[in-house]
VOTORDO-645091 format. One record per residue: residue number from 1; residue in three letters; x negated, y, z of N, C-alpha, C in turn. Coordinates in Angstrom, 2 decimals. Layout:
REM VOTORDO-645091
(NUM,'ALA',(X,Y,Z),(X,Y,Z),(X,Y,Z))
...
***
This chain:
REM VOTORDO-645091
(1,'UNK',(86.58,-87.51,50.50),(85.25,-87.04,50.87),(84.36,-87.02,49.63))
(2,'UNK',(83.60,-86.01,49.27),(82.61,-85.64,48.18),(81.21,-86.60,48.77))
(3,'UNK',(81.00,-87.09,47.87),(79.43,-87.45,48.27),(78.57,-86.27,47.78))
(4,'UNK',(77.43,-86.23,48.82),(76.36,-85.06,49.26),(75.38,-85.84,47.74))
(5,'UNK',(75.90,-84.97,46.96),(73.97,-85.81,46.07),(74.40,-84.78,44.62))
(6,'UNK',(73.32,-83.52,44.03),(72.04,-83.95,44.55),(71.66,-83.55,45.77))
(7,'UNK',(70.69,-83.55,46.71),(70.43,-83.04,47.91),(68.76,-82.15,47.33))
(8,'UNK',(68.85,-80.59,47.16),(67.94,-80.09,46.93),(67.59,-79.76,48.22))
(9,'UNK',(66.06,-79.91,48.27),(65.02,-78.96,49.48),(64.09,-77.80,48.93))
(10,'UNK',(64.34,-76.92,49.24),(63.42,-75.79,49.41),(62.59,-75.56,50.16))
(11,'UNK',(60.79,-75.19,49.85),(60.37,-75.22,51.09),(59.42,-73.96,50.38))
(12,'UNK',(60.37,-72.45,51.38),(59.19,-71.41,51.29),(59.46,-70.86,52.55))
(13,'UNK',(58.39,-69.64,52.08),(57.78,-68.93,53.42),(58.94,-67.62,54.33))
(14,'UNK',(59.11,-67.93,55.16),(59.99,-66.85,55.72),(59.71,-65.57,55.24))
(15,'UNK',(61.10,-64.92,55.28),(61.03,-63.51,55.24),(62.09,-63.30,54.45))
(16,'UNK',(62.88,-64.20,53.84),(63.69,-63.73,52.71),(64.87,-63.28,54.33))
(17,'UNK',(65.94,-62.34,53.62),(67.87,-62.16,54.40),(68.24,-63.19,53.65))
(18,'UNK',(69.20,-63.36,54.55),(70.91,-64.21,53.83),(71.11,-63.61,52.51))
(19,'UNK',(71.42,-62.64,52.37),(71.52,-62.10,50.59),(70.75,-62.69,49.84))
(20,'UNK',(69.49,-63.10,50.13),(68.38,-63.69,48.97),(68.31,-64.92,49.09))
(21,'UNK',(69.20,-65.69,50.49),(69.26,-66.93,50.56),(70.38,-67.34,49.73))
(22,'UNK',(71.44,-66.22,49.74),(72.23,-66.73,49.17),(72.60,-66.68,47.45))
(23,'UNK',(71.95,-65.77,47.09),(71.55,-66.07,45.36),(70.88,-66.82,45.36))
(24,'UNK',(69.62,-67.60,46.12),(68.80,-68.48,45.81),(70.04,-69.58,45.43))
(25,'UNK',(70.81,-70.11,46.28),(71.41,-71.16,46.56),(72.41,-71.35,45.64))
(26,'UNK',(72.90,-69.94,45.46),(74.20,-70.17,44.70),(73.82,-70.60,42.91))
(27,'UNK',(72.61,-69.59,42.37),(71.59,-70.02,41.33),(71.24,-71.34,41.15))
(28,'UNK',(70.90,-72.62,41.93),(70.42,-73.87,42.56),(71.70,-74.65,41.92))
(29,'UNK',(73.16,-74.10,42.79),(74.32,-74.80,42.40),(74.94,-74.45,41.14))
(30,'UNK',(74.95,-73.51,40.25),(75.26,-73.26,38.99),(74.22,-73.99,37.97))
(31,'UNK',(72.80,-74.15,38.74),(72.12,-75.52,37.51),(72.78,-76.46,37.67))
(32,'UNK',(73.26,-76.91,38.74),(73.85,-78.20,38.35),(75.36,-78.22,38.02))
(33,'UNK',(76.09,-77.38,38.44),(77.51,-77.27,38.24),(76.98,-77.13,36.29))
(34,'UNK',(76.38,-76.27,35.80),(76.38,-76.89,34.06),(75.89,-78.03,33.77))
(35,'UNK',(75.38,-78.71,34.81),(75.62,-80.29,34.44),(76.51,-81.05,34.72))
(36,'UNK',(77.61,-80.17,34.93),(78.91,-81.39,34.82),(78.76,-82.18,36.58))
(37,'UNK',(77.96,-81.41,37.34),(78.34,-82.10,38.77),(78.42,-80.97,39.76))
(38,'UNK',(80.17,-81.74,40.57),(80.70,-80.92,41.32),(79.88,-79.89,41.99))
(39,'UNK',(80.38,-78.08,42.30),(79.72,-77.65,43.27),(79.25,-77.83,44.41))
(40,'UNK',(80.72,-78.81,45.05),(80.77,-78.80,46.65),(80.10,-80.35,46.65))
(41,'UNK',(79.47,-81.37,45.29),(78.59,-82.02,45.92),(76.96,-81.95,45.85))
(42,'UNK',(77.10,-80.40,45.76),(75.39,-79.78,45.64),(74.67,-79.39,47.26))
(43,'UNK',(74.13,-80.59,48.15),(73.86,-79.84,49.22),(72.03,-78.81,48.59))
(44,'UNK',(72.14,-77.88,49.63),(70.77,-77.33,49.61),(70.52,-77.17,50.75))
(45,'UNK',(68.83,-77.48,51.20),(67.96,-77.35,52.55),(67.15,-76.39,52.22))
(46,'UNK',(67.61,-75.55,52.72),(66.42,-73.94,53.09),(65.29,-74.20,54.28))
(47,'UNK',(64.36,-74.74,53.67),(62.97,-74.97,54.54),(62.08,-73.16,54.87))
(48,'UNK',(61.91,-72.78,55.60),(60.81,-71.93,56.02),(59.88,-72.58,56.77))
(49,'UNK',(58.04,-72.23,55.78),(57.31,-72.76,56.81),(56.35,-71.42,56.99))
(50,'UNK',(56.14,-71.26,57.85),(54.90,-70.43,58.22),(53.56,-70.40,57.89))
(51,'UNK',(53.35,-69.14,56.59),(51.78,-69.44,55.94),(50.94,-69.64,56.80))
(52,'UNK',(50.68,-69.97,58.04),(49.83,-70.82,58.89),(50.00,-72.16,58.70))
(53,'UNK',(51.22,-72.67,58.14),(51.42,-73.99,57.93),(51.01,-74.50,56.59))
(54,'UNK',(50.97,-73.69,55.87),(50.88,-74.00,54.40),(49.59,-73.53,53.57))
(55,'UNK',(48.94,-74.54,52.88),(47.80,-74.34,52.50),(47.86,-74.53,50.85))
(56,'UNK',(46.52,-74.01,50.52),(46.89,-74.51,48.91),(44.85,-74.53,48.58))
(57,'UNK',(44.50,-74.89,47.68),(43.09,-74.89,47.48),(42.26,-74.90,48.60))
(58,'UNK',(42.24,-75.57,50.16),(41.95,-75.67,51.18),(41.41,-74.00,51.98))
(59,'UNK',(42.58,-73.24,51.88),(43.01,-71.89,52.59),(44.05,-71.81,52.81))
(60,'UNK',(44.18,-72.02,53.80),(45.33,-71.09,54.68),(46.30,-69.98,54.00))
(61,'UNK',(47.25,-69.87,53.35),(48.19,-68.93,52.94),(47.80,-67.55,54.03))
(62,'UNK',(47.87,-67.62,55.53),(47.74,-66.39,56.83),(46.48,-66.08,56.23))
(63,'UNK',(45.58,-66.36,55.65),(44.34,-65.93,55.30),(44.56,-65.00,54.31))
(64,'UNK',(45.16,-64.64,53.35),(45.04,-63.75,52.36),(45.43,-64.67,51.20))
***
């Protein structure tokens, strides 16, 4: 059994396909695979939050 580590999280806004999830991810695991750690112990968490959820300078992302 591989131990799961590093464990990356991603946290953006919906809308990307699987195609863009999956260069994101595979990009993610080639930084670390050139650091000399295994592929298959690179997990990644694809977070989507909803710019209603997510704020930045106290506005609402759904705002503009």
């Amino acid at each position: 059994m591989v131990a799961r580590m590093p464990t990356v999280i991603v946290n953006m806004w919906p809308g990307r396909d699987d195609s863009a999830k999956r260069r994101i991810v595979e990009g993610i695991t080639n930084v670390f695979e050139n650091e000399k750690i295994p592929r298959d112990a690179v997990e990644i968490l694809l977070i989507e939050i909803p710019k209603n959820n997510w704020a930045s300078g106290g506005r609402l992302h759904s705002d503009g």
